[in-house]
LOZAPA-112455 format. One record per residue: residue number from 0; residue in one letter; chain; x negated, y negated, z of N, C-alpha, C, O in turn. Coordinates in Angstrom, 1 decimal. Layout:
REM residues N
+-------+------+-------+--------+--------+--------+--------+--------+--------+--------+--------+--------+--------+--------+--------+
: numar : fiti : torlo :     nx :     ny :     nz :    cax :    cay :    caz :     cx :     cy :     cz :     ox :     oy :     oz :
+-------+------+-------+--------+--------+--------+--------+--------+--------+--------+--------+--------+--------+--------+--------+
:   NUM :    A :     A :      X :      Y :      Z :      X :      Y :      Z :      X :      Y :      Z :      X :      Y :      Z :
...
+-------+------+-------+--------+--------+--------+--------+--------+--------+--------+--------+--------+--------+--------+--------+
END
This chain:
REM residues 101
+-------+------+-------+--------+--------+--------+--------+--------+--------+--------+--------+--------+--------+--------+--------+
: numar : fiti : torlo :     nx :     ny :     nz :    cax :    cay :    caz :     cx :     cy :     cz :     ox :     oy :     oz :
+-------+------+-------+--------+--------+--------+--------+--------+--------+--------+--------+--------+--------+--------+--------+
:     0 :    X :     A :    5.0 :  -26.8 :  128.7 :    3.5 :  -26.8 :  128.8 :    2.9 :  -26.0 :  127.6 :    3.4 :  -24.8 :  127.4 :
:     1 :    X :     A :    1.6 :  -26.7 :  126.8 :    1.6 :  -26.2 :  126.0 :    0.3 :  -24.7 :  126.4 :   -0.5 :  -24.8 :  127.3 :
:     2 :    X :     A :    0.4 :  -23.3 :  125.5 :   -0.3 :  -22.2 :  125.8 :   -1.8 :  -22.5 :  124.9 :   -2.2 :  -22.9 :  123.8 :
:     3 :    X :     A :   -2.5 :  -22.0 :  126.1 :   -4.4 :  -22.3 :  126.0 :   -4.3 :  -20.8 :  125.5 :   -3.8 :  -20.1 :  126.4 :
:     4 :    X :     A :   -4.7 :  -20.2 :  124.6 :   -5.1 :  -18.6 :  124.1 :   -6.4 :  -18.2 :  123.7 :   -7.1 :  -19.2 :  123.4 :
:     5 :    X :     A :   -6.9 :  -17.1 :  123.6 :   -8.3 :  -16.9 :  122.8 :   -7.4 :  -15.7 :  122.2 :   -6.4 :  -15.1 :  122.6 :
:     6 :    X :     A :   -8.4 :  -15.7 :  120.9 :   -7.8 :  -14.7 :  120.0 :   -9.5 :  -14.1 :  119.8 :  -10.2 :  -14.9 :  119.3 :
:     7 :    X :     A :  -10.2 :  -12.6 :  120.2 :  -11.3 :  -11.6 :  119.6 :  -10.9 :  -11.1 :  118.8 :   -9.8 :  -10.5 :  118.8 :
:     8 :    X :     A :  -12.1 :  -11.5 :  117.4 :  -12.0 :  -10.3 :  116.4 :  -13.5 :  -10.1 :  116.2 :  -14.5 :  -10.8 :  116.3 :
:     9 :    X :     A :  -13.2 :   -8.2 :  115.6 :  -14.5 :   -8.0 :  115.7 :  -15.2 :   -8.2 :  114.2 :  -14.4 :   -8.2 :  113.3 :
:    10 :    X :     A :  -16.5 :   -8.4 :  113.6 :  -17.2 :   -8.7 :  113.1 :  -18.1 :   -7.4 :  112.5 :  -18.5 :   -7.0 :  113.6 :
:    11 :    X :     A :  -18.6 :   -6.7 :  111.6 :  -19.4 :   -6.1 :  112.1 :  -20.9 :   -6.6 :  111.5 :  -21.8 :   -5.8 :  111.4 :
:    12 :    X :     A :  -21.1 :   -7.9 :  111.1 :  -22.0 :   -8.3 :  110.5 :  -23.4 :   -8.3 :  111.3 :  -24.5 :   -8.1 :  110.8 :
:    13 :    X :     A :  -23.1 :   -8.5 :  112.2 :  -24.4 :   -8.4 :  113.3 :  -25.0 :   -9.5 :  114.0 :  -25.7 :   -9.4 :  115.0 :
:    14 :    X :     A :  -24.6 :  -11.3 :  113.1 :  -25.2 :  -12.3 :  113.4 :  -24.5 :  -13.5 :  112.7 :  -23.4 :  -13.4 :  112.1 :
:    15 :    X :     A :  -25.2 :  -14.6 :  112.9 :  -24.4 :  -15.7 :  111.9 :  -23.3 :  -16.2 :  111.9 :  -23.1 :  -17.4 :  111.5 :
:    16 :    X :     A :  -22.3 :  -15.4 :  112.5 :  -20.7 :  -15.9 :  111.9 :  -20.8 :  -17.2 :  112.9 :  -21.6 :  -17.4 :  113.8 :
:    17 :    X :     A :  -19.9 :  -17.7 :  112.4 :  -19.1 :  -19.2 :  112.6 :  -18.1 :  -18.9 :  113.7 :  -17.3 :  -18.0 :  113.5 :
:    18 :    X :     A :  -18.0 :  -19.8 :  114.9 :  -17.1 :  -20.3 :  115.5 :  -18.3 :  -20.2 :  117.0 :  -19.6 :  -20.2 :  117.1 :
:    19 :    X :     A :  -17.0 :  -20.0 :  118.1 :  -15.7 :  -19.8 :  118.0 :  -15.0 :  -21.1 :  117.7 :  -15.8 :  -22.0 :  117.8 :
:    20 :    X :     A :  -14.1 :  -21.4 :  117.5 :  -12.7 :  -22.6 :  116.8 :  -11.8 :  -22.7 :  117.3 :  -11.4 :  -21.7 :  117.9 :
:    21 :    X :     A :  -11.2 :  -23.9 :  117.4 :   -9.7 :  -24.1 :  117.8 :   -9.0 :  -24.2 :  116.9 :   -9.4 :  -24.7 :  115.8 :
:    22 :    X :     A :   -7.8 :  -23.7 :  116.9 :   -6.8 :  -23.6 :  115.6 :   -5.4 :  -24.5 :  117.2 :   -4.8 :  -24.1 :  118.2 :
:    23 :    X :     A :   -5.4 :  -25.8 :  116.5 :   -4.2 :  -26.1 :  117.5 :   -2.7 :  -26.4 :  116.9 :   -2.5 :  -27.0 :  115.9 :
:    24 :    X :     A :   -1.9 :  -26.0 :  117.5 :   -0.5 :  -26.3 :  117.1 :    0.3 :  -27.4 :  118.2 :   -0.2 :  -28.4 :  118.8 :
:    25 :    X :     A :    1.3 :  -27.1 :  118.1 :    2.6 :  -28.1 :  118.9 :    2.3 :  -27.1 :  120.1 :    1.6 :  -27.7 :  120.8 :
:    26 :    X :     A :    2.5 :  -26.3 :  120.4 :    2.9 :  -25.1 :  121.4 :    1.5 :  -24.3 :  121.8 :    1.1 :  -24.0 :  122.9 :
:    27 :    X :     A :    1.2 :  -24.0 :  120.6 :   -0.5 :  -22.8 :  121.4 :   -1.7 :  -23.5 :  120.9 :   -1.9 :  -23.1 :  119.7 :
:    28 :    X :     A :   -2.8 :  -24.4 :  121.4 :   -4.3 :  -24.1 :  121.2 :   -4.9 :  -22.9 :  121.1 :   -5.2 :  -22.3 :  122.2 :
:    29 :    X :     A :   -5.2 :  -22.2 :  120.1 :   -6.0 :  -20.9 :  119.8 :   -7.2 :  -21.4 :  119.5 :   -7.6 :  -22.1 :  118.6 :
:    30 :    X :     A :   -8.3 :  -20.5 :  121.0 :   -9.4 :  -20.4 :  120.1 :  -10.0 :  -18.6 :  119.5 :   -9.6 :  -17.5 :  120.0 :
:    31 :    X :     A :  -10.8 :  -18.9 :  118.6 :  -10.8 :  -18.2 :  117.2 :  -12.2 :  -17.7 :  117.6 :  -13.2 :  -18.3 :  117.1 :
:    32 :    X :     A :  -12.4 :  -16.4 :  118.4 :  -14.1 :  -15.6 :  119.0 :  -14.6 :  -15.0 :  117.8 :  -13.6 :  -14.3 :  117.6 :
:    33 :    X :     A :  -15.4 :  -14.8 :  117.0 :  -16.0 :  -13.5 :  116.5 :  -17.2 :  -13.4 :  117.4 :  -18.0 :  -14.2 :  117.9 :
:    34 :    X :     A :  -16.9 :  -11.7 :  117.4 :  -17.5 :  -10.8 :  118.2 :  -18.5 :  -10.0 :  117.3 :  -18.3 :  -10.0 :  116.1 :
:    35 :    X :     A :  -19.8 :   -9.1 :  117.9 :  -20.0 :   -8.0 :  117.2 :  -20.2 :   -6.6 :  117.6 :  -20.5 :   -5.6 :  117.0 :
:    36 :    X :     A :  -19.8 :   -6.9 :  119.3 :  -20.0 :   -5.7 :  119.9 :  -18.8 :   -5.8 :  121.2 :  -18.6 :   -6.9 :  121.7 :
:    37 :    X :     A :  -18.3 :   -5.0 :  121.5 :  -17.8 :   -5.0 :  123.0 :  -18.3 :   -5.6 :  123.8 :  -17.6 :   -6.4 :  124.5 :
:    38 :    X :     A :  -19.7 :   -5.2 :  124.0 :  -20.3 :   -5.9 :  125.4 :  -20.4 :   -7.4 :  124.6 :  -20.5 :   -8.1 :  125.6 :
:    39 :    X :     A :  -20.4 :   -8.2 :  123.6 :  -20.6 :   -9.5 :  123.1 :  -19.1 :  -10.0 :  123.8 :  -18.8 :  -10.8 :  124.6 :
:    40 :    X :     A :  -18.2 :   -9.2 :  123.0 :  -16.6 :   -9.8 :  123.5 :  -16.1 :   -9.6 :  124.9 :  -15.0 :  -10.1 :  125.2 :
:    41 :    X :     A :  -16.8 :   -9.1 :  125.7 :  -16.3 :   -8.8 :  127.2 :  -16.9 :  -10.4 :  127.6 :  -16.0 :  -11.2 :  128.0 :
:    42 :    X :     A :  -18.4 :  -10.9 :  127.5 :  -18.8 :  -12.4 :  127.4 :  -18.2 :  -13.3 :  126.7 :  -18.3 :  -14.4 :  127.1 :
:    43 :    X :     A :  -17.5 :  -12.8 :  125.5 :  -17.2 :  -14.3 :  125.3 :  -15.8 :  -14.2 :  125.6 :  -15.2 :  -15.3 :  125.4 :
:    44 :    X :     A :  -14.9 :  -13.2 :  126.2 :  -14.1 :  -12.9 :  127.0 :  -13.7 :  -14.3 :  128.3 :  -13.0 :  -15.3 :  128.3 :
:    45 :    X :     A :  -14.6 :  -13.6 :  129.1 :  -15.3 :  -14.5 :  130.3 :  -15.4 :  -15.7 :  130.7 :  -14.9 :  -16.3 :  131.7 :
:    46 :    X :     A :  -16.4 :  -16.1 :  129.1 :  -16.6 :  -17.1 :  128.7 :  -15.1 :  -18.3 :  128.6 :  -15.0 :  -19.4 :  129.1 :
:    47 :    X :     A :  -14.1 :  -17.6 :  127.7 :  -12.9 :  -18.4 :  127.0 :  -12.5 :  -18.2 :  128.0 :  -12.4 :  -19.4 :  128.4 :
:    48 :    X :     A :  -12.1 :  -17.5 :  129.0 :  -11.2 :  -17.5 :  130.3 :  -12.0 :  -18.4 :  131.4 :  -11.3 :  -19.4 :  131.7 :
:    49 :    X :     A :  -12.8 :  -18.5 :  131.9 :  -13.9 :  -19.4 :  132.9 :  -14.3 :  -20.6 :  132.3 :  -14.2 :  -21.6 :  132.9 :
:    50 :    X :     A :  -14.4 :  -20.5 :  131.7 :  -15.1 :  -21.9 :  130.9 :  -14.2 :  -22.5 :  130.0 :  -14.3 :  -23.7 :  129.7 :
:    51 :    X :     A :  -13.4 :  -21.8 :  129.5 :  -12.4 :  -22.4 :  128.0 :  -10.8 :  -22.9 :  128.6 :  -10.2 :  -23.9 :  128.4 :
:    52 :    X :     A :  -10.7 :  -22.1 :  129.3 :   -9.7 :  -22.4 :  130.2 :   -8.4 :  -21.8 :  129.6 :   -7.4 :  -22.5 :  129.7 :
:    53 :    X :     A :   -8.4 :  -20.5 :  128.8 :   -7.6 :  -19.3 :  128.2 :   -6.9 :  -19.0 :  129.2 :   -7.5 :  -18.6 :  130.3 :
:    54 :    X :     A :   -5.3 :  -19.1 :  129.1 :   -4.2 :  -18.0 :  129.8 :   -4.4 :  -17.2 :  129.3 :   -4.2 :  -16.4 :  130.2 :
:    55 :    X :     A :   -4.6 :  -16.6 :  128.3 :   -3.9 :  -15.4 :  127.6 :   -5.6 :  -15.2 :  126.5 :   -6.4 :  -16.0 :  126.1 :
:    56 :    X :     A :   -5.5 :  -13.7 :  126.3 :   -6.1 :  -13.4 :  125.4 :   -5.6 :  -11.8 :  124.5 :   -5.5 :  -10.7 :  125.0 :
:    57 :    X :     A :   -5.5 :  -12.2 :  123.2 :   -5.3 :  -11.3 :  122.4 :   -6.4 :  -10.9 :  121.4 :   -7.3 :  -11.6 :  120.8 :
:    58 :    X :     A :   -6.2 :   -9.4 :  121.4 :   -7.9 :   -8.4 :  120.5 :   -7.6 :   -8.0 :  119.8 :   -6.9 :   -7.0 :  119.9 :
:    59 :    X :     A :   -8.1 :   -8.7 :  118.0 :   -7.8 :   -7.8 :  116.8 :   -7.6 :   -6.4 :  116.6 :   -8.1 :   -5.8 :  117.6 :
:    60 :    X :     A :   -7.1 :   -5.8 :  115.9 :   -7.1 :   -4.4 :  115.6 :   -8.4 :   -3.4 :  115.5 :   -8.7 :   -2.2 :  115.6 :
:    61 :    X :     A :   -9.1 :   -4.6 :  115.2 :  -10.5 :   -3.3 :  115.5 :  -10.6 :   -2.8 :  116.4 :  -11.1 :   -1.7 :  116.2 :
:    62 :    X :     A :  -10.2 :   -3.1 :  117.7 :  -10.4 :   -3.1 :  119.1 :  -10.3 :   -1.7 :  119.4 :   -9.5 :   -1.7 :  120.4 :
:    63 :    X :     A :  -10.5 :   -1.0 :  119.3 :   -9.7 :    0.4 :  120.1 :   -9.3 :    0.6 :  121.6 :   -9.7 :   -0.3 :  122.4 :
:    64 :    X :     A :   -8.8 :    1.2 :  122.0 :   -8.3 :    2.1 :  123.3 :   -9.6 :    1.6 :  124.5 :   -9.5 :    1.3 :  125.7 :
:    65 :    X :     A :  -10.5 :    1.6 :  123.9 :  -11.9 :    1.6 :  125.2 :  -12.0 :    0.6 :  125.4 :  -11.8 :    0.3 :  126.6 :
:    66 :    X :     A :  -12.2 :   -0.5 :  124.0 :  -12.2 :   -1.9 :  123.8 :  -11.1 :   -2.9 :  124.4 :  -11.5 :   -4.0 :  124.9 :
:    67 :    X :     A :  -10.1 :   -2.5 :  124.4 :   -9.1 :   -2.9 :  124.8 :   -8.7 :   -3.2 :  126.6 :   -8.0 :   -4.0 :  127.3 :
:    68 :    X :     A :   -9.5 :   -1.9 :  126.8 :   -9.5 :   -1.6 :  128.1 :  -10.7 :   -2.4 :  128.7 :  -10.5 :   -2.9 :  129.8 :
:    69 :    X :     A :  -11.9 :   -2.5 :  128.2 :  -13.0 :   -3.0 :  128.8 :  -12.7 :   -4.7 :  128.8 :  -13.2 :   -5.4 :  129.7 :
:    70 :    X :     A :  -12.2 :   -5.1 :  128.0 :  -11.7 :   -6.3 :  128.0 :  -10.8 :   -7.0 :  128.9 :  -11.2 :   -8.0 :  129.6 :
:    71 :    X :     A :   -9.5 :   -6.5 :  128.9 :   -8.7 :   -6.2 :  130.4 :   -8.9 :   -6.1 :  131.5 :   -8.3 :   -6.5 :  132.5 :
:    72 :    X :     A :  -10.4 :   -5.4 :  131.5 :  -10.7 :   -5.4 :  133.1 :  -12.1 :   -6.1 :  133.5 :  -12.8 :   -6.1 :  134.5 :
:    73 :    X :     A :  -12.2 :   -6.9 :  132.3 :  -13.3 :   -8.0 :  133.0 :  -12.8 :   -9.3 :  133.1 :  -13.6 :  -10.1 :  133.6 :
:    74 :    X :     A :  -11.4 :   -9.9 :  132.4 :  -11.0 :  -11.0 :  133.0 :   -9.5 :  -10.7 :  133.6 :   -9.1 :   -9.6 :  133.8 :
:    75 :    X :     A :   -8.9 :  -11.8 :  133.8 :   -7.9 :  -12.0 :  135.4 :   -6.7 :  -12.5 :  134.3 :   -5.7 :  -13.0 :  134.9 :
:    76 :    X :     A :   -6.6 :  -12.6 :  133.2 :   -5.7 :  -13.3 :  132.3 :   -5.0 :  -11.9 :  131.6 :   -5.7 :  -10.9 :  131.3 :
:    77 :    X :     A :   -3.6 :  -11.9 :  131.4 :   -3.2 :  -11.2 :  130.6 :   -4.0 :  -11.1 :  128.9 :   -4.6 :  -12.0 :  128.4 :
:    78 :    X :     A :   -3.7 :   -9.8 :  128.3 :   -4.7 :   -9.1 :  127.3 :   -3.9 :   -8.7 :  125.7 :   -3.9 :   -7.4 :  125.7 :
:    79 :    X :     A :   -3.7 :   -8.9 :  125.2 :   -2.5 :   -8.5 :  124.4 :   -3.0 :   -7.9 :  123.1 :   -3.3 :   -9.0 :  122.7 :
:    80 :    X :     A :   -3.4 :   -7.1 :  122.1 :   -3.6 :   -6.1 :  121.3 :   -2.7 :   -5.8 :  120.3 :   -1.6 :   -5.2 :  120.5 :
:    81 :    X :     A :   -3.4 :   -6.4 :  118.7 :   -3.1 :   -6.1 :  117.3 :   -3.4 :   -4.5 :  117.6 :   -4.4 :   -4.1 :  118.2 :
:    82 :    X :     A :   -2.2 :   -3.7 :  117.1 :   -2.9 :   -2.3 :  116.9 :   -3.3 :   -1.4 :  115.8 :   -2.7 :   -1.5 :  114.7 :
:    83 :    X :     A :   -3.9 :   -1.0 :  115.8 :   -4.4 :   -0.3 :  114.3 :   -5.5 :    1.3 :  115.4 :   -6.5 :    1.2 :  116.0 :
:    84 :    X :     A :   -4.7 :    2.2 :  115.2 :   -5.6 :    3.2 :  115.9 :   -6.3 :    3.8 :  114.8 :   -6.9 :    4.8 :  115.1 :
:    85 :    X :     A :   -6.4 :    3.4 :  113.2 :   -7.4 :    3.7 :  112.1 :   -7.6 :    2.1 :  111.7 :   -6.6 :    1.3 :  111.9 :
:    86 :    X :     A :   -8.6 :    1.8 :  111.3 :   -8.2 :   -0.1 :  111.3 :   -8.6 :    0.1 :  109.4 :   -9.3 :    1.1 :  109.1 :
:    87 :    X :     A :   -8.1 :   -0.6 :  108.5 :   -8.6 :   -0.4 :  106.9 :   -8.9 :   -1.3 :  106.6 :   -8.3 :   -1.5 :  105.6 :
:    88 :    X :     A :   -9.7 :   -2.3 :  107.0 :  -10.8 :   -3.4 :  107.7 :  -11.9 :   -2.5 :  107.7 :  -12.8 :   -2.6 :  106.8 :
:    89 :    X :     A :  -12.0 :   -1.8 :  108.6 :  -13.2 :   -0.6 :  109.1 :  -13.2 :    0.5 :  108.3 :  -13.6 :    1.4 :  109.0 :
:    90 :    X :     A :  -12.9 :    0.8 :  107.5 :  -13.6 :    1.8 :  106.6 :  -12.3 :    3.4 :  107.3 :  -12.6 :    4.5 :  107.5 :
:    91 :    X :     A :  -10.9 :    2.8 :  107.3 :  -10.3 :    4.1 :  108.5 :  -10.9 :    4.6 :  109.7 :  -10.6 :    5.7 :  110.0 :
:    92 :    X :     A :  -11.6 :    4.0 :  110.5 :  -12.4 :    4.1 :  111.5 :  -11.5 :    3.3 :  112.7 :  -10.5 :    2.6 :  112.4 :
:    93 :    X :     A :  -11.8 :    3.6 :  114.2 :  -11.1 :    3.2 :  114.9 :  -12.3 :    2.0 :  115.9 :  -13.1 :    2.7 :  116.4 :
:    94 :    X :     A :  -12.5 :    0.9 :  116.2 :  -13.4 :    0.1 :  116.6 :  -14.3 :    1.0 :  117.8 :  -15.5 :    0.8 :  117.9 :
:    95 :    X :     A :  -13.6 :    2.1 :  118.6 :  -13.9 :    2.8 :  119.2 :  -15.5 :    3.5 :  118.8 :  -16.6 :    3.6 :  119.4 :
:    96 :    X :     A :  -15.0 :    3.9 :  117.5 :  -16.3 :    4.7 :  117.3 :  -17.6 :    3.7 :  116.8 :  -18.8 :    4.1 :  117.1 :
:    97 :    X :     A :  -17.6 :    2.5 :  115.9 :  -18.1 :    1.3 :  115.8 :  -18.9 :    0.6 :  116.8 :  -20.1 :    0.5 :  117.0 :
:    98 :    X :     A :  -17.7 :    0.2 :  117.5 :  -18.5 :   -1.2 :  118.3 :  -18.8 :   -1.1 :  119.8 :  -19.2 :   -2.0 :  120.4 :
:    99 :    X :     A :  -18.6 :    0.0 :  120.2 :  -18.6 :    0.7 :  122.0 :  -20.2 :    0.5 :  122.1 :  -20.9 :    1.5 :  122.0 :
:   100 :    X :     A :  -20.6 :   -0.8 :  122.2 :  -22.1 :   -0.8 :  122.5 :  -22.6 :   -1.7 :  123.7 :  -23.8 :   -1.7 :  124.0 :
+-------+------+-------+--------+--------+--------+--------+--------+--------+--------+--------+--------+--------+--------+--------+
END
Protein backbone atom coordinates (compact mmCIF):
# COMPACT_ATOMS: atom_id res chain seq x y z
CA UNK A 1 0.00 0.00 0.00
CA UNK A 2 1.34 2.94 -1.15
CA UNK A 3 2.18 5.94 1.94
CA UNK A 4 -0.13 9.36 1.67
CA UNK A 5 2.53 11.92 3.69
CA UNK A 6 2.62 15.79 4.19
CA UNK A 7 5.86 17.21 4.51
CA UNK A 8 5.70 21.37 6.60
CA UNK A 9 8.19 23.66 5.95
CA UNK A 10 8.44 26.85 7.30
CA UNK A 11 8.64 29.99 5.15
CA UNK A 12 9.38 33.17 6.62
CA UNK A 13 8.23 35.23 3.71
CA UNK A 14 4.88 36.18 4.99
CA UNK A 15 2.68 35.54 1.76
CA UNK A 16 2.70 34.27 -1.78
CA UNK A 17 4.51 31.07 -1.70
CA UNK A 18 3.41 28.39 -4.02
CA UNK A 19 1.85 25.12 -3.18
CA UNK A 20 0.94 23.06 -1.36
CA UNK A 21 2.18 20.07 -4.16
CA UNK A 22 2.30 16.64 -4.70
CA UNK A 23 5.64 15.18 -5.26
CA UNK A 24 4.52 11.35 -6.15
CA UNK A 25 6.69 8.33 -6.26
CA UNK A 26 6.17 4.38 -6.56
CA UNK A 27 5.82 4.12 -2.72
CA UNK A 28 5.04 7.67 -1.02
CA UNK A 29 2.62 10.57 -2.45
CA UNK A 30 4.21 13.75 -0.61
CA UNK A 31 2.43 16.69 -0.28
CA UNK A 32 4.79 19.75 -0.16
CA UNK A 33 2.89 22.71 2.77
CA UNK A 34 4.66 26.00 3.11
CA UNK A 35 3.84 27.52 6.17
CA UNK A 36 4.48 30.94 7.77
CA UNK A 37 3.55 30.59 11.15
CA UNK A 38 2.71 27.72 13.61
CA UNK A 39 -0.68 28.58 14.04
CA UNK A 40 -0.84 28.57 9.75
CA UNK A 41 0.87 24.94 9.95
CA UNK A 42 -1.24 23.47 12.86
CA UNK A 43 -4.29 24.37 9.82
CA UNK A 44 -2.73 23.18 7.13
CA UNK A 45 -1.79 20.35 9.42
CA UNK A 46 -5.49 19.53 9.86
CA UNK A 47 -6.13 20.36 6.69
CA UNK A 48 -3.56 17.43 4.94
CA UNK A 49 -4.73 15.01 7.62
CA UNK A 50 -8.87 15.64 7.34
CA UNK A 51 -9.07 16.57 4.00
CA UNK A 52 -5.78 15.33 2.16
CA UNK A 53 -5.98 12.14 3.59
CA UNK A 54 -2.10 12.21 5.19
CA UNK A 55 -0.91 9.07 7.40
CA UNK A 56 1.99 10.57 8.33
CA UNK A 57 3.34 13.99 8.70
CA UNK A 58 6.91 15.20 8.82
CA UNK A 59 8.22 19.15 10.01
CA UNK A 60 11.26 20.83 8.51
CA UNK A 61 14.00 21.81 10.71
CA UNK A 62 12.72 25.12 11.39
CA UNK A 63 10.28 23.61 13.48
CA UNK A 64 11.46 23.84 17.02
CA UNK A 65 10.58 21.84 20.37
CA UNK A 66 7.11 23.99 20.65
CA UNK A 67 6.43 23.63 17.04
CA UNK A 68 6.89 20.31 16.94
CA UNK A 69 4.80 19.76 19.75
CA UNK A 70 1.82 21.96 18.77
CA UNK A 71 1.62 20.05 15.68
CA UNK A 72 1.49 16.54 17.27
CA UNK A 73 -1.15 17.48 19.30
CA UNK A 74 -3.59 18.80 16.87
CA UNK A 75 -3.70 15.90 14.49
CA UNK A 76 -4.30 11.90 15.20
CA UNK A 77 -1.43 10.90 12.57
CA UNK A 78 2.02 10.14 13.59
CA UNK A 79 4.57 13.49 13.34
CA UNK A 80 8.15 13.02 12.46
CA UNK A 81 10.86 15.92 12.65
CA UNK A 82 14.08 17.19 10.55
CA UNK A 83 16.13 18.36 13.47
CA UNK A 84 18.14 21.42 13.67
CA UNK A 85 17.85 22.94 17.38
CA UNK A 86 19.90 26.20 15.57
CA UNK A 87 18.44 25.97 11.87
CA UNK A 88 21.32 27.93 9.27
CA UNK A 89 18.30 28.52 7.03
CA UNK A 90 17.24 30.96 9.95
CA UNK A 91 19.87 33.06 10.53
CA UNK A 92 21.25 30.26 13.73
CA UNK A 93 17.93 30.81 15.23
CA UNK A 94 15.77 28.01 16.49
CA UNK A 95 11.94 28.28 14.70
CA UNK A 96 11.00 28.53 18.29
CA UNK A 97 11.88 31.96 18.67
CA UNK A 98 10.58 32.92 14.90
CA UNK A 99 7.51 31.54 14.17
CA UNK A 100 5.56 30.69 17.76
CA UNK A 101 2.69 33.02 16.59
Amino acid sequence: MKLKAGFLFLTATGAGDDGPTWVKTKGVDLLVIPVNTYAEAEARAKWAVEEEGCAALELCGGFGNKGAARIAACVSVPVGTVRFDIHPGLGNASGDTLFDK
